[in-house]
C-alpha positions as CSV (number, residue, x, y, z in Angstrom):
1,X,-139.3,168.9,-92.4
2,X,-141.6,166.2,-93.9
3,X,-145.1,167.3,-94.1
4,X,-148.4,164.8,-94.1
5,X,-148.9,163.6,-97.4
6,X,-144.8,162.9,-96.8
7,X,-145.1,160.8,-93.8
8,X,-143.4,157.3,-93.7
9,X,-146.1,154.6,-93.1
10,X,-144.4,152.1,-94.0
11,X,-141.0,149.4,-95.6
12,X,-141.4,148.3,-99.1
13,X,-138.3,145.8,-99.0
14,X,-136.4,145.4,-102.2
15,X,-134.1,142.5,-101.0
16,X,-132.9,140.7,-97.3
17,X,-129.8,138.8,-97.1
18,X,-127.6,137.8,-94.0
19,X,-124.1,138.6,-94.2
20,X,-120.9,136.9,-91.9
21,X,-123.6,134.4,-90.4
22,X,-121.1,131.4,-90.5
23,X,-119.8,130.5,-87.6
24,X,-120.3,133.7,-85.6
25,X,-122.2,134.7,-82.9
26,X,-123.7,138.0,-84.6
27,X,-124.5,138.5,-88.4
28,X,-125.3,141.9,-90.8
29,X,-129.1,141.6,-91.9
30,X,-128.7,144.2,-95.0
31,X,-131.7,145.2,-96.4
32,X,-133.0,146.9,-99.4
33,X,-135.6,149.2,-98.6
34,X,-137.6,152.0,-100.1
35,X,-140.0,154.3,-97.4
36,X,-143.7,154.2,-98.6
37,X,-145.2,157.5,-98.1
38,X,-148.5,158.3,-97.1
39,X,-149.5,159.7,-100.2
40,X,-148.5,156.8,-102.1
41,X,-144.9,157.5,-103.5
42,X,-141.7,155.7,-102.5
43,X,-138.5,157.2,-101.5
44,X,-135.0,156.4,-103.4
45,X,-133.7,153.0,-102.7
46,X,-131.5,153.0,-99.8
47,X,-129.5,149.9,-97.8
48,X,-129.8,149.5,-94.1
49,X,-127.8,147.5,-92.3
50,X,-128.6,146.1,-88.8
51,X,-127.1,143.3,-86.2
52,X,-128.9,139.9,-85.7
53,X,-128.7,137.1,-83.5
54,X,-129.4,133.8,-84.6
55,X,-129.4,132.3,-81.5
56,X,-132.1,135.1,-79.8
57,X,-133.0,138.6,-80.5
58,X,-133.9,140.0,-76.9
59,X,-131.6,140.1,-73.4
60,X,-132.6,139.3,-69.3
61,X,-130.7,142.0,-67.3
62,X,-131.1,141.7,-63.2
63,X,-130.2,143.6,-60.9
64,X,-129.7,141.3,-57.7
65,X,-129.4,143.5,-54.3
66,X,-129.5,142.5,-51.2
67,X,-130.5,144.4,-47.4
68,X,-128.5,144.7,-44.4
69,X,-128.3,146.9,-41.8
70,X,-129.9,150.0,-43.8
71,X,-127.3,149.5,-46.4
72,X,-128.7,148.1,-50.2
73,X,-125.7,146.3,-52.2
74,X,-126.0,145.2,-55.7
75,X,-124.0,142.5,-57.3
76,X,-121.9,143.5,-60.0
77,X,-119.7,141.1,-62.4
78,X,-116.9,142.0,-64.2
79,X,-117.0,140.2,-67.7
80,X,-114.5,140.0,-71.0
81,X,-115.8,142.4,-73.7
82,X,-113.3,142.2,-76.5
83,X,-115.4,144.3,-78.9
84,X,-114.8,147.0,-76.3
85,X,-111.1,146.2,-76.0
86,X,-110.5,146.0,-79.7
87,X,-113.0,148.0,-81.0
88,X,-112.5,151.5,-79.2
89,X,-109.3,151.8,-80.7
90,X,-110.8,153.0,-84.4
91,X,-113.0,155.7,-82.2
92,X,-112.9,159.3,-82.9
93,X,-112.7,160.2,-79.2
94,X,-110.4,157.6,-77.3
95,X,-108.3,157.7,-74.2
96,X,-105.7,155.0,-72.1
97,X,-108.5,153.0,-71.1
98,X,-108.0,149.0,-72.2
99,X,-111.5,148.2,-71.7
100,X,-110.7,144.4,-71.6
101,X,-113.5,143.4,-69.0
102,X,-116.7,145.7,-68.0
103,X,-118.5,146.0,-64.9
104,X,-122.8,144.8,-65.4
105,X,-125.0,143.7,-64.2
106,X,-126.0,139.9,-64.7
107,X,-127.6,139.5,-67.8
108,X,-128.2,137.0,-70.6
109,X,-130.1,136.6,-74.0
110,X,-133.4,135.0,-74.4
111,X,-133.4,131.9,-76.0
112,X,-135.9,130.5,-78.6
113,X,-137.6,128.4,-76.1
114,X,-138.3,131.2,-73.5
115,X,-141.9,131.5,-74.5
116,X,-143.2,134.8,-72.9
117,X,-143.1,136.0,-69.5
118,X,-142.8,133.1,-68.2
119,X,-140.2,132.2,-70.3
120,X,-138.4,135.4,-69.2
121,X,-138.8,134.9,-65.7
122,X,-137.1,131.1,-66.2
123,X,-134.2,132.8,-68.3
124,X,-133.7,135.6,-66.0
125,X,-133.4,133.1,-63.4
126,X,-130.5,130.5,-65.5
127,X,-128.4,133.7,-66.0
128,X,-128.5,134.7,-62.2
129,X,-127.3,131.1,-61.4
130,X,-124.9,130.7,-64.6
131,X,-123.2,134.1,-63.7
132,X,-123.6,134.7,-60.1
133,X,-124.0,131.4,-58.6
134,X,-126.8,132.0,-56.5
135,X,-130.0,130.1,-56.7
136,X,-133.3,132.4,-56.8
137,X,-137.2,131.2,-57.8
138,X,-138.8,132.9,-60.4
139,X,-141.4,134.3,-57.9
140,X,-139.1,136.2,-56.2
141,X,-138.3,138.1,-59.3
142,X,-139.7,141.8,-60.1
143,X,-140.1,143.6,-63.1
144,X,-138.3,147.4,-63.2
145,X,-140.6,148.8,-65.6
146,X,-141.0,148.3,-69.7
147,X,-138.0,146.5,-71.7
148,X,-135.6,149.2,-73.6
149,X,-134.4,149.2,-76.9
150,X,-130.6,150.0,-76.2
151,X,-129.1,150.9,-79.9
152,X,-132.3,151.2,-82.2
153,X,-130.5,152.2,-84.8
154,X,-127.8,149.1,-84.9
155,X,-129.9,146.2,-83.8
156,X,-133.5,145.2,-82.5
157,X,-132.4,143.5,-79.1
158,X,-134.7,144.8,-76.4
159,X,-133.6,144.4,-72.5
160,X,-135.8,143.0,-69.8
161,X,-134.6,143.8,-66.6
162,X,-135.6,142.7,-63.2
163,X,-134.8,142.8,-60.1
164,X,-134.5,139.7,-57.1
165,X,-133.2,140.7,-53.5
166,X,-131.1,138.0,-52.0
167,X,-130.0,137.1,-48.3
168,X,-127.0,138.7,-47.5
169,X,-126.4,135.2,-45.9
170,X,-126.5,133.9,-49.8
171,X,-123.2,135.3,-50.7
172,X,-121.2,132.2,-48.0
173,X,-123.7,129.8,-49.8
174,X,-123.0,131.0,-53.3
175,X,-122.5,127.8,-56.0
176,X,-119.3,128.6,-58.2
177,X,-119.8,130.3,-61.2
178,X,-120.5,128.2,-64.6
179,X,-121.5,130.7,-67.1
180,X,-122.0,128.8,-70.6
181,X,-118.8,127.3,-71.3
182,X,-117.7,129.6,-73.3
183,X,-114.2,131.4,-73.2
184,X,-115.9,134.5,-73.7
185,X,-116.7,133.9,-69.5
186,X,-113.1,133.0,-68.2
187,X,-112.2,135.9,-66.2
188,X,-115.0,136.9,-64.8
189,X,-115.3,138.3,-61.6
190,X,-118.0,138.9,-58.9
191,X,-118.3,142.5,-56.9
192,X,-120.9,143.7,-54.2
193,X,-121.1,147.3,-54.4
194,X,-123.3,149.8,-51.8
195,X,-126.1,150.9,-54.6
196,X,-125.7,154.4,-54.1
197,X,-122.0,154.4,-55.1
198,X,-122.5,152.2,-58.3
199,X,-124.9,154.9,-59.5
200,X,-122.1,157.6,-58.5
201,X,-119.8,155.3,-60.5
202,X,-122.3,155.1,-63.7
203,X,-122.2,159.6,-63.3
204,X,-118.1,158.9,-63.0
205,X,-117.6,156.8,-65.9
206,X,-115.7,153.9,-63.4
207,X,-119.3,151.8,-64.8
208,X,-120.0,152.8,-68.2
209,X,-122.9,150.4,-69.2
210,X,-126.2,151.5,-70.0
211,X,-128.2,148.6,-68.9
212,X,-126.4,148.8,-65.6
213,X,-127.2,152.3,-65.1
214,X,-130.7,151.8,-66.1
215,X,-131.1,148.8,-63.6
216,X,-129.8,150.5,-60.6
217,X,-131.7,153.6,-61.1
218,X,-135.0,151.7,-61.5
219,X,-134.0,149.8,-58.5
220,X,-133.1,152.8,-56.3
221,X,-136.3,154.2,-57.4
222,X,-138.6,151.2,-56.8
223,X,-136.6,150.7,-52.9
224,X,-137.4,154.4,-52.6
């Protein structure tokens, strides 16, 4: 166990380079780092490697819901995850799941020109009509409590989520889907699900995405 005079108050960094950033969507930041201690002495070099995203660091997630007849329903989208499909194979603990598509909510990254929270609030509103169709104001957007940092340890993303409730109406008025015109979005697939059973389905493991869970629970807990 550290003691005071060993504390960590700070990086000294020793060298920064970007690694695979050509051409792809993520890149390795490894760094060179040495802790400074409070007491003045550094630790051993070390290497630290971490995700970045050229094109934005942080993420919109929203959970859009909508009332009717006592019943809440939240709008889920099935979307292509290849990391998932191909990447679970190399995992210690597998089973006969493909993975190929996963069941979120909407959600998007934050681009360079989304200039603070109103920036958000236009962003949150693009993904909602790139992924869902529907057409929402940014007014009629709330917040469900302070962003989350989902895998500190792998990259500094941080999501934002929100929440907009929609007429149930809106589903026969729905625009089609455009995403970003990427392949990555062929496939996708829209799903209205009672809230309560899509946080059953998060305990389950049928949804196993941690935004998602953390966006319906906020929203069950700020509809009471």
């Amino acid at each position: 166990m550290a003691t005071d005079d060993m504390t960590v108050v700070d990086l000294e960094i020793l060298s920064d380079a970007l690694v695979g950033r050509e051409g792809g969507f993520l890149a390795i930041r490894r760094v060179g780092l040495r802790n400074v201690r409070s007491d003045g002495t550094r630790s051993l070099p070390y290497v630290c490697d971490f995700l970045a995203r050229p094109m934005g660091i942080d993420a919109v997630v929203v959970a859009i819901y909508a009332r009717s007849g006592g019943t809440v329903r939240v709008l889920l989208r099935d979307g292509l995850r290849p990391p998932l499909h191909l990447g679970r194979a190399a995992a210690p603990v597998s089973d006969d799941r493909t993975r190929l598509f996963s069941r979120e909510l909407v959600a998007g990254i934050v681009e360079r020109d989304d200039r603070g929270e109103a920036g958000l609030l236009r962003r949150a509103v693009l993904e909602v009509e790139e992924e869902s169709g529907l057409i929402v104001r940014p007014d009629q957007m709330v917040v469900l409590g302070a962003g989350v940092f989902p895998s500190p340890g792998a990259m500094p993303e941080r999501f934002h989520l929100y929440a907009v409730e929609v007429d149930p109406a809106a589903e026969h008025e729905r625009r089609p889907m455009r995403g970003d015109g990427s392949p990555m979005e062929e496939g996708a697939r829209l799903v209205w699900m009672e809230l309560g059973a899509a946080i059953r389905a998060c305990v389950t493991g049928e949804l196993e995405d941690a935004k998602t869970e953390l966006g319906l629970r906020r929203l069950a807990e700020l509809l009471g």
